[in-house]
LONU-829940 format. One record per atom (N, C-alpha, C): x, y, z; atom name; chain. Coordinates in Angstrom, 1 decimal. Last residue first. Layout:
<atom <X,Y,Z>,CA,A>
...
//
This chain:
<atom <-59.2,58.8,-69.2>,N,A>
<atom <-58.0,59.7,-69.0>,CA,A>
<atom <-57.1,59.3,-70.0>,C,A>
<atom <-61.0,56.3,-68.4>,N,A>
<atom <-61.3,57.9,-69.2>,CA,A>
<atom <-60.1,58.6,-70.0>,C,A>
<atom <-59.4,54.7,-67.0>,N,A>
<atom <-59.6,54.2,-68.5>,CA,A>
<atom <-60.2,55.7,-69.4>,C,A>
<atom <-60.0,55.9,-64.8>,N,A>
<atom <-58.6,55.7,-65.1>,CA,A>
<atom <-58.6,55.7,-66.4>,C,A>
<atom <-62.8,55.6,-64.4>,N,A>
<atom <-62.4,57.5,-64.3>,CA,A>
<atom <-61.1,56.6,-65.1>,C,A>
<atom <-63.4,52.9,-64.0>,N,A>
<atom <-63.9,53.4,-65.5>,CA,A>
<atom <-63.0,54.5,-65.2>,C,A>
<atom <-60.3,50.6,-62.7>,N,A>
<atom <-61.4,52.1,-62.5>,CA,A>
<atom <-61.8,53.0,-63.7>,C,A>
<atom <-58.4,48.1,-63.7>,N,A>
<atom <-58.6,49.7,-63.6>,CA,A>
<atom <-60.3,50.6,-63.2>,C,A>
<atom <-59.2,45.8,-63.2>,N,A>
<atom <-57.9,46.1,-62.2>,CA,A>
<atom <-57.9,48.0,-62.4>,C,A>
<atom <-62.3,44.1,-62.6>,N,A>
<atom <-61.4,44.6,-63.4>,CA,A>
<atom <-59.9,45.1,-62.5>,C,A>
<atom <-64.9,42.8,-61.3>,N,A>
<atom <-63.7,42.4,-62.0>,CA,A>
<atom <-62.9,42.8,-63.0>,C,A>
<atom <-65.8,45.3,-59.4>,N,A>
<atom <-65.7,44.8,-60.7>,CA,A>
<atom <-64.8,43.8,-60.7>,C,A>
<atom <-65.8,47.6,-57.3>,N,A>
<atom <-67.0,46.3,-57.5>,CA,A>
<atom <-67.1,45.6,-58.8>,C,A>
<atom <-63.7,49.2,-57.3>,N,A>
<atom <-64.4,48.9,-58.1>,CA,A>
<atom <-65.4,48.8,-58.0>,C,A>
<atom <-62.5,48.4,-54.2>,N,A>
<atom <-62.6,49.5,-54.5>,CA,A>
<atom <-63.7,49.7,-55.7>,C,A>
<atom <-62.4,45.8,-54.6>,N,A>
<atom <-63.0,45.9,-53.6>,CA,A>
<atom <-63.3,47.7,-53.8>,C,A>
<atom <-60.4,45.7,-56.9>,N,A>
<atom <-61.7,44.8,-57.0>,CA,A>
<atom <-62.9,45.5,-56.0>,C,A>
<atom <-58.6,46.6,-55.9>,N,A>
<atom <-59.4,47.3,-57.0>,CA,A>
<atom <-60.1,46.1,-57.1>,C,A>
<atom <-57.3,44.8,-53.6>,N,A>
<atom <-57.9,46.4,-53.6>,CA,A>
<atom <-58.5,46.6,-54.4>,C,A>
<atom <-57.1,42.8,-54.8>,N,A>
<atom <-58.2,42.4,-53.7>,CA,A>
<atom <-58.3,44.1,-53.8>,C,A>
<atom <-54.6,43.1,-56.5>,N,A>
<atom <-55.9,42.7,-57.0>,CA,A>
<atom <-57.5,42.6,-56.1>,C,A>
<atom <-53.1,43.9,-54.6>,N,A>
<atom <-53.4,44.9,-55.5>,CA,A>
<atom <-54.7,44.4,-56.4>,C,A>
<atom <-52.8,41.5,-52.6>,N,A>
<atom <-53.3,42.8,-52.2>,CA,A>
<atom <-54.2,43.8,-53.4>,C,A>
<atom <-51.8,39.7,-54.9>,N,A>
<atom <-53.1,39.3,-54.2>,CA,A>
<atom <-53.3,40.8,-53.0>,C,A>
<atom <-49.3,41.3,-55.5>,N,A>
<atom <-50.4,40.6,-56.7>,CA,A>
<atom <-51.5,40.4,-55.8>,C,A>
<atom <-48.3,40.6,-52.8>,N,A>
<atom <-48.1,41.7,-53.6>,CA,A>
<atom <-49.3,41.8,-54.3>,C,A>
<atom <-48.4,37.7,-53.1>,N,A>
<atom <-49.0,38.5,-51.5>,CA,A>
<atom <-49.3,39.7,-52.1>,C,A>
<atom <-46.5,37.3,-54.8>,N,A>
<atom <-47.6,36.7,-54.8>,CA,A>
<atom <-48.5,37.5,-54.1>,C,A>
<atom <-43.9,38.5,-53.6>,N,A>
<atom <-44.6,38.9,-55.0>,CA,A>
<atom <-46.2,38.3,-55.1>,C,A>
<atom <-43.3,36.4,-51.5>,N,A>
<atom <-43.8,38.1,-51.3>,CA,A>
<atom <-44.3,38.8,-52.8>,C,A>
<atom <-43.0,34.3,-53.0>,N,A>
<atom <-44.3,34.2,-52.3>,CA,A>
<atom <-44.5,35.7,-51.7>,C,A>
<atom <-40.9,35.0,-54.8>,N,A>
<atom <-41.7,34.9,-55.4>,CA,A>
<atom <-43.5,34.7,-54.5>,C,A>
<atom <-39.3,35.4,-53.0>,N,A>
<atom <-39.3,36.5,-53.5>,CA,A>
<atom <-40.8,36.4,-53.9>,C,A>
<atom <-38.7,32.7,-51.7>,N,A>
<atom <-39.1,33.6,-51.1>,CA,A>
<atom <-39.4,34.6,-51.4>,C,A>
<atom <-37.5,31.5,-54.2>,N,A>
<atom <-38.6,31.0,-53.6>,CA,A>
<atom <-39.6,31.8,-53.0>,C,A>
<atom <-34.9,33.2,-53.7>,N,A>
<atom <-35.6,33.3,-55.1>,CA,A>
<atom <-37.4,32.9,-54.6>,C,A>
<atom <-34.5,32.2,-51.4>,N,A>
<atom <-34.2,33.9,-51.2>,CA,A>
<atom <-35.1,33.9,-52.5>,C,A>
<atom <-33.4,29.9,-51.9>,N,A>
<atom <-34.7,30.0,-51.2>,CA,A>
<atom <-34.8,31.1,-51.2>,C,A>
<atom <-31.5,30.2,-54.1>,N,A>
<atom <-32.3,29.7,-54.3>,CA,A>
<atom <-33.7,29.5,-53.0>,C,A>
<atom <-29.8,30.5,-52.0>,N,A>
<atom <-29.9,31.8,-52.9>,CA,A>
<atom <-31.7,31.2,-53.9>,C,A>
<atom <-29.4,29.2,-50.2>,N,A>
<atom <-29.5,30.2,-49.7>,CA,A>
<atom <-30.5,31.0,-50.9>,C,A>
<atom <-27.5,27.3,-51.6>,N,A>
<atom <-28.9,27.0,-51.4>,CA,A>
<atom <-30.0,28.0,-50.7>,C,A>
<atom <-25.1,28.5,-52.2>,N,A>
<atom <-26.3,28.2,-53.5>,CA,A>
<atom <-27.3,27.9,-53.0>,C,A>
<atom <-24.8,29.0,-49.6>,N,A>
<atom <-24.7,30.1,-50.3>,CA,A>
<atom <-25.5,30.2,-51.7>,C,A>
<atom <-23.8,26.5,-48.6>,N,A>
<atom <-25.0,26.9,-48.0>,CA,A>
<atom <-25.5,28.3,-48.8>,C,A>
<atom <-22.1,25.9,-50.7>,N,A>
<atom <-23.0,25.4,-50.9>,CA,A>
<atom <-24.4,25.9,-50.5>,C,A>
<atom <-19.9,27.5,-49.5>,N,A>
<atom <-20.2,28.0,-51.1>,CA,A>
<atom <-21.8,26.9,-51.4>,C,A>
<atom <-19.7,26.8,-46.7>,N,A>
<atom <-20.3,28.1,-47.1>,CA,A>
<atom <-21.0,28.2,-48.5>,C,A>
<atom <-18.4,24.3,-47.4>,N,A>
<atom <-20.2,24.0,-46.8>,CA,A>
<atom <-20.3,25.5,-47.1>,C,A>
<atom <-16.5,24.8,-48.8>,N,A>
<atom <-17.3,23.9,-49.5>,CA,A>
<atom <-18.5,24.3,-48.6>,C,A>
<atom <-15.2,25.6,-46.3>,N,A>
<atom <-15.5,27.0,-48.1>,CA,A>
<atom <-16.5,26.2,-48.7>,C,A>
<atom <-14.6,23.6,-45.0>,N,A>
<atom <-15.6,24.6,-44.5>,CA,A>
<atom <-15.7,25.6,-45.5>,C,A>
<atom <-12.7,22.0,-46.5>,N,A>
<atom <-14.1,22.0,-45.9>,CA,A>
<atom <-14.8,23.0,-45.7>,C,A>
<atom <-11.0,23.9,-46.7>,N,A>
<atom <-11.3,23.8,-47.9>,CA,A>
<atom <-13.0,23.3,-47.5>,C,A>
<atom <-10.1,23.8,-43.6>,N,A>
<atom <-10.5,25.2,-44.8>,CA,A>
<atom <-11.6,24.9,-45.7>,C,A>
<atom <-9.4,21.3,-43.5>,N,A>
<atom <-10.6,21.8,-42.7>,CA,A>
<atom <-11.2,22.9,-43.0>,C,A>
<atom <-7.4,21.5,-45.0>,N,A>
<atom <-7.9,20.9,-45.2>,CA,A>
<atom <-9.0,20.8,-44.7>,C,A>
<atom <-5.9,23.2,-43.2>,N,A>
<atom <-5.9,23.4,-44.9>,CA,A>
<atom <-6.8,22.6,-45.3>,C,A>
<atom <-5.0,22.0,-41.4>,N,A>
<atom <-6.1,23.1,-41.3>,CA,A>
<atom <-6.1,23.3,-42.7>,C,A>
<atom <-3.5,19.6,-42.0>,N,A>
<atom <-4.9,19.5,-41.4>,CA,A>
<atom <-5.6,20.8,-41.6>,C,A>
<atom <-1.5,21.4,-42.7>,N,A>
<atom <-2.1,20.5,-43.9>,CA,A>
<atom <-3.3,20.1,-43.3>,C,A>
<atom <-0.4,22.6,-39.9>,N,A>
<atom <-1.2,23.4,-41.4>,CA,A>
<atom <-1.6,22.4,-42.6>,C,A>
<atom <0.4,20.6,-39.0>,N,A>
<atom <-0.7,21.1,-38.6>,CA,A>
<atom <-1.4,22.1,-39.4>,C,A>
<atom <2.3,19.5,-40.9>,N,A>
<atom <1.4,18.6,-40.7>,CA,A>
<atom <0.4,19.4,-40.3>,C,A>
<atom <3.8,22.1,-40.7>,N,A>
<atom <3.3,21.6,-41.7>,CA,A>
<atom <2.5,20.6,-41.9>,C,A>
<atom <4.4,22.1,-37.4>,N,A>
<atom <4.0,23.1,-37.9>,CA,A>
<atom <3.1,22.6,-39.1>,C,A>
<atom <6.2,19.8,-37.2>,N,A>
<atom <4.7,19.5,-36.9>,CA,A>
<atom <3.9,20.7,-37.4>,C,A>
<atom <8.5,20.2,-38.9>,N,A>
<atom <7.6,19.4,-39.1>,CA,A>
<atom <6.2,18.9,-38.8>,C,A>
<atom <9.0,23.5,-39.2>,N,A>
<atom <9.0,22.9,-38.3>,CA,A>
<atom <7.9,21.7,-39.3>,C,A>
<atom <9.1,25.9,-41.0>,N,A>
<atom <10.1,24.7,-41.2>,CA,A>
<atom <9.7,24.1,-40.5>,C,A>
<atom <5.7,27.5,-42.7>,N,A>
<atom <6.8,27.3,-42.2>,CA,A>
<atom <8.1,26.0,-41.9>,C,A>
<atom <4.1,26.6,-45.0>,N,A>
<atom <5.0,27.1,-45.1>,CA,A>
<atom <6.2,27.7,-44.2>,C,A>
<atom <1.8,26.1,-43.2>,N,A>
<atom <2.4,24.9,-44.0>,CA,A>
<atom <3.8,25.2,-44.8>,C,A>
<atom <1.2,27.9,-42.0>,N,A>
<atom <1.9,26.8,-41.2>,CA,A>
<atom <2.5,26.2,-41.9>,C,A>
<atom <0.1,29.6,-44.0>,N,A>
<atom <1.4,30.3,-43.1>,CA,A>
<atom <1.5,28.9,-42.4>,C,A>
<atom <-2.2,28.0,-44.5>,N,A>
<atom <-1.4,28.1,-45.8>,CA,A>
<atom <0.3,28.6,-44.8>,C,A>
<atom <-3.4,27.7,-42.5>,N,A>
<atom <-2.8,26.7,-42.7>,CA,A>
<atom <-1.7,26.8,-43.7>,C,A>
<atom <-4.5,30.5,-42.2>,N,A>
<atom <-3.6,30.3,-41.3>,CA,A>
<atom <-2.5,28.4,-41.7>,C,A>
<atom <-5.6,31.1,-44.5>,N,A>
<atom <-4.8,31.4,-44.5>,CA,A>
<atom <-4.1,30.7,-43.8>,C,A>
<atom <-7.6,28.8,-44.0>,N,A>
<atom <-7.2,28.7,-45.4>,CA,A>
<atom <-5.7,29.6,-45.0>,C,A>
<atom <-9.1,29.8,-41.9>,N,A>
<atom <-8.3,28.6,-41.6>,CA,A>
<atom <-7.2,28.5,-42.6>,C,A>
<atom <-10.0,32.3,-42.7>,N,A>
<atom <-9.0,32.2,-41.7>,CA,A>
<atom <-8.3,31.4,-41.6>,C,A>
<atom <-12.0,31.4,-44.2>,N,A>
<atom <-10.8,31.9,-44.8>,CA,A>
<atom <-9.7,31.7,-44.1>,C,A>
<atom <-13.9,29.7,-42.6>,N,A>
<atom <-12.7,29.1,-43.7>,CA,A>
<atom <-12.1,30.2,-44.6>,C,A>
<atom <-14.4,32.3,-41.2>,N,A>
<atom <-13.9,30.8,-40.5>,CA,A>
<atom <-13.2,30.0,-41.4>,C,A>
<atom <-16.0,33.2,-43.4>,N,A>
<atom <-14.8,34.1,-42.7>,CA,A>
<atom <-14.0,33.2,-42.0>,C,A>
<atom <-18.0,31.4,-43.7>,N,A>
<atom <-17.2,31.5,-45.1>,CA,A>
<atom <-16.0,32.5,-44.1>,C,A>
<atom <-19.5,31.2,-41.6>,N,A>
<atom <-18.9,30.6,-41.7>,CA,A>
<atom <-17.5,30.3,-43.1>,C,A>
<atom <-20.2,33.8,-41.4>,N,A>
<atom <-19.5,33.3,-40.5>,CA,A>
<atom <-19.0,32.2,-40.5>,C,A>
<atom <-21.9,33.8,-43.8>,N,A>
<atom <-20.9,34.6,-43.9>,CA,A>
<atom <-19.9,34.2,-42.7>,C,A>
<atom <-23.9,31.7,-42.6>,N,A>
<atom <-23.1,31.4,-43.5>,CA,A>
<atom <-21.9,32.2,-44.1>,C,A>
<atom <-25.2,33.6,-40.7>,N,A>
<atom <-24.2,31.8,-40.2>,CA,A>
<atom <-23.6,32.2,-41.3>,C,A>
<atom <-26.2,35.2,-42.3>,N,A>
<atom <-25.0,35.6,-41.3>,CA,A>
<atom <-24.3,34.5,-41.2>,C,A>
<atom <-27.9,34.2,-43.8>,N,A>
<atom <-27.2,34.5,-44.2>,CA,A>
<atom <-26.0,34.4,-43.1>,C,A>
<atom <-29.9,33.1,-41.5>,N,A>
<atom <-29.0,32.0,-42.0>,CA,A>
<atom <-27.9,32.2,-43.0>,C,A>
<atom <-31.1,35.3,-40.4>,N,A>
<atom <-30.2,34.4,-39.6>,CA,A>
<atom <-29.2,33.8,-40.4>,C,A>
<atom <-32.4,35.8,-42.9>,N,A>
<atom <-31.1,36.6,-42.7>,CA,A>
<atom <-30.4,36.2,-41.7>,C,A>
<atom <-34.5,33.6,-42.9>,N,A>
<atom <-33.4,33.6,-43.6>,CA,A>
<atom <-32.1,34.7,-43.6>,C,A>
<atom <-35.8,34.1,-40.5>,N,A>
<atom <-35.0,33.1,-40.5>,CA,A>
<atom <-33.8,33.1,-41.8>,C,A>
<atom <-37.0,36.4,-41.6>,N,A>
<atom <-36.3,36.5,-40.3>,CA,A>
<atom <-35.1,35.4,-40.1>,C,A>
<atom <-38.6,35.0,-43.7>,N,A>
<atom <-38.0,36.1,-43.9>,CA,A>
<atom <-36.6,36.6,-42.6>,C,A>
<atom <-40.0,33.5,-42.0>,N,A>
<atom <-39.1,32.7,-43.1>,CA,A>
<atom <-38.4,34.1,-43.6>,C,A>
<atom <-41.5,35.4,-40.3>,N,A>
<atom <-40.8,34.4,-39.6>,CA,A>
<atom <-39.6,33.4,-41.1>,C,A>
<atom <-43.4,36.5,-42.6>,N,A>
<atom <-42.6,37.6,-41.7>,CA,A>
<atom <-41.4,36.4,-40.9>,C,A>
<atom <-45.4,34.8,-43.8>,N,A>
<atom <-43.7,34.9,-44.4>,CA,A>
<atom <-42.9,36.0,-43.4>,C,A>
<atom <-47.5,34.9,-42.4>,N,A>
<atom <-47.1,33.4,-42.5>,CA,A>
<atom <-45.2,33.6,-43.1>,C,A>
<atom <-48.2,37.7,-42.9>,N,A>
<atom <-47.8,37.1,-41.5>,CA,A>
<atom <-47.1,35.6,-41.5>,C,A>
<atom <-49.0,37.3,-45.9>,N,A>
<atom <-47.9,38.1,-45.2>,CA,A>
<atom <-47.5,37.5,-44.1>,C,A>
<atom <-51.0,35.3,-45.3>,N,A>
<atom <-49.9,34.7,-46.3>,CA,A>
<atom <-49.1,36.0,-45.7>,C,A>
<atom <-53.5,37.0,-44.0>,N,A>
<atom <-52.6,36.1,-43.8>,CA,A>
<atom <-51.6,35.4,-43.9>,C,A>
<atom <-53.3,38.9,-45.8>,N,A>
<atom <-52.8,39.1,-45.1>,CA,A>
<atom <-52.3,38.3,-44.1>,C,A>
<atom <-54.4,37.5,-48.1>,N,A>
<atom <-53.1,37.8,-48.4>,CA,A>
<atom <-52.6,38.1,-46.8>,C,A>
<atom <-56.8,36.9,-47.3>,N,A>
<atom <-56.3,36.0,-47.8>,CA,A>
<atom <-54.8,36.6,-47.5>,C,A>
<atom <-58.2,39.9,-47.4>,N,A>
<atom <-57.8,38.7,-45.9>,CA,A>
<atom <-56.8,38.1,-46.0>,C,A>
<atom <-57.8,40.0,-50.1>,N,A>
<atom <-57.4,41.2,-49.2>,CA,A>
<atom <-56.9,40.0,-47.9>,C,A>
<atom <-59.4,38.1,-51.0>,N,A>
<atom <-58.0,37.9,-51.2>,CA,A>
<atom <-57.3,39.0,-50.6>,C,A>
<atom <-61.6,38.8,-49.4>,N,A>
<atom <-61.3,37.4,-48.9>,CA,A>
<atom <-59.6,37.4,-49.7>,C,A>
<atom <-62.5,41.4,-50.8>,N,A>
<atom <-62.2,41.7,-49.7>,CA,A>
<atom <-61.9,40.1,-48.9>,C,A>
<atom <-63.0,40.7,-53.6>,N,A>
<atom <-61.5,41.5,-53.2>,CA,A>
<atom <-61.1,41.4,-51.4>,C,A>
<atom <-64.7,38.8,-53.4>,N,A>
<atom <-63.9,38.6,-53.4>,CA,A>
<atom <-62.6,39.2,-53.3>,C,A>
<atom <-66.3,41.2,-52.3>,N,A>
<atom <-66.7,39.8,-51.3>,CA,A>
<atom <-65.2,39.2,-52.0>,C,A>
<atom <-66.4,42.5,-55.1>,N,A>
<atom <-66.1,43.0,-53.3>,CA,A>
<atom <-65.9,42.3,-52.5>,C,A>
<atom <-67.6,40.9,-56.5>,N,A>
<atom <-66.2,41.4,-56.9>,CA,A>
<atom <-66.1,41.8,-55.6>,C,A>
<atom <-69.8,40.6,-56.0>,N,A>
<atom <-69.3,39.5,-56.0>,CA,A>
<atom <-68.2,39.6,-56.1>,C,A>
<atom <-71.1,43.2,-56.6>,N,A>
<atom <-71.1,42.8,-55.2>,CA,A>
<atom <-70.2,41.6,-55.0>,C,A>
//
């Protein structure tokens, strides 16, 4: 009976922890995009300064050395926002794995009435 009551509060349990990650899950493909949009922004620049800075006009190559340089900036904040991305995507994996683990343990428990994870019929076979 004690196994039930508990399967059925990490059953609860979890389902509230799902709903608590449906919004950080949402947020984080927002924040892919930014950051693809922002890594396409510094290519553009990267090229377009590289074609200024190679043409003849004096202000041309000054104004491509500024965007060359606003490039390089902007690849830096993508390739960063990209490591930090990746590492909360990890974080994030690990609290949907959790939720995972706390369903399948709350089912056979609750199914059971044991503290076990298999079913006597399973262990027969």
């Amino acid at each position: 009976m004690l196994a039930k009551i508990a399967g059925a509060v990490l059953l609860v349990w979890g389902v509230i922890m799902a709903f608590k990650l449906v919004l950080p899950v949402i947020g984080g493909l927002f924040d892919l995009i930014i950051v693809l949009a922002i890594g396409l922004l510094a290519v553009g620049a990267l090229y377009m300064g590289k074609r200024w800075l190679d043409g003849e006009g004096t202000l041309g190559r000054f104004i491509g050395a500024l965007v060359l340089i606003a490039g390089v900036a902007l690849a830096f904040k993508a390739a960063m926002g990209l490591v930090m991305g990746v590492f909360g995507a990890l974080l994030l994996m690990l609290k949907v794995a959790l939720v995972l683990v706390m369903f399948y343990v709350g089912l056979r428990w609750l199914q059971n009435g044991e503290f076990r994870l298999r079913s006597s019929d399973e262990l027969r076979a």
